[in-house]
C-alpha positions in Angstrom: 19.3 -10.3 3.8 18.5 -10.0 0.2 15.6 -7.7 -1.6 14.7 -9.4 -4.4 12.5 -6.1 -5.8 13.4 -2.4 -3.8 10.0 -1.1 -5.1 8.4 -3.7 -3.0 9.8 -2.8 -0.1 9.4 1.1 -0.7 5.9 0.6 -1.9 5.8 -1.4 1.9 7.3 1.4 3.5 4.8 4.1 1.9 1.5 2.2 2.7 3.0 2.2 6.3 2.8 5.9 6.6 -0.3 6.4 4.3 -1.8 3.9 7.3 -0.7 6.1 9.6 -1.6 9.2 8.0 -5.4 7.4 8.0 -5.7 7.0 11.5 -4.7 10.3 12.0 -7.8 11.8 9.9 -5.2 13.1 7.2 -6.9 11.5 5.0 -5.6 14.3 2.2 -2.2 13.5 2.9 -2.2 9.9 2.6 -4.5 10.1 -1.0 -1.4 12.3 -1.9 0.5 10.1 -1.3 -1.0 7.1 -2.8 -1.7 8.9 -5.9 2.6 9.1 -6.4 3.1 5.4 -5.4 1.2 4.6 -8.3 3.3 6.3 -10.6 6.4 5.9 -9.0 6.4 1.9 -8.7 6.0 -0.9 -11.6 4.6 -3.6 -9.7 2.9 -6.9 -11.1 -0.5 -6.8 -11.0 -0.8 -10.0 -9.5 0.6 -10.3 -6.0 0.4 -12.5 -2.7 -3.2 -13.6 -2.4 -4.2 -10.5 -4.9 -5.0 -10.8 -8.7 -4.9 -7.3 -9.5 -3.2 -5.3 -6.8 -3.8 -2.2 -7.6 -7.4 -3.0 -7.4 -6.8 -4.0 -3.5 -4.7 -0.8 -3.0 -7.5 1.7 -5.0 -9.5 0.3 -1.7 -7.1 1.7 0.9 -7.7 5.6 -1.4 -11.7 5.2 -1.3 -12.9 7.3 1.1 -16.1 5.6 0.9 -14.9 3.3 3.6 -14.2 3.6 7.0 -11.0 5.0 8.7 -10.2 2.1 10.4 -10.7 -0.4 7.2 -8.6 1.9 5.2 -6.0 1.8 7.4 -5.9 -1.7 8.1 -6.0 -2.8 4.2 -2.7 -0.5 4.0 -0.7 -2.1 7.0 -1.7 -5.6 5.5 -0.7 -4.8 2.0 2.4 -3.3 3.5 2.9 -6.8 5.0 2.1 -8.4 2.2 4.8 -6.5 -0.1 7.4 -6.9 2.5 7.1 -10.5 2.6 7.3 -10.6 -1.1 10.3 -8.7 -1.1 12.1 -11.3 0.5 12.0 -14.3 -1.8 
């Protein structure tokens, strides 16, 4: 098996646990969180289906939204990046 880009996978990895973290109302811990990934990884903005995905990923942070939308944009981005992080 090879990982064409680590971050990917990390980045995958994280947005598991921040979905998690969601769905368990710790909603502090998971915007924590999110706020490092963005530092911590270079990714290209454009991505899978996504033009800009940080734009897609600010979504998962917005507290606007519901729990269960949140959560289910991370575990699909996470998808997302793990697929990618395959080719």
């Amino acid at each position: 098996m090879k990982i064409k880009n680590l971050d990917f996978a990390n980045f995958s990895t994280d947005l598991r646990r921040i979905s998690y973290w969601i769905c368990q109302g710790r909603s502090d811990l998971a915007s924590s969180m999110f706020r490092q990934a963005k530092e911590k990884y270079s990714l290209p903005s454009k991505l899978g289906p996504f033009r800009n995905i940080w734009t897609e990923a600010e979504k998962i942070d917005d507290k606007s939204r519901k729990i269960i939308e949140r959560s289910d944009r991370a575990a699909t981005l996470s998808s997302i990046l793990l697929q990618e992080s395959m080719k």
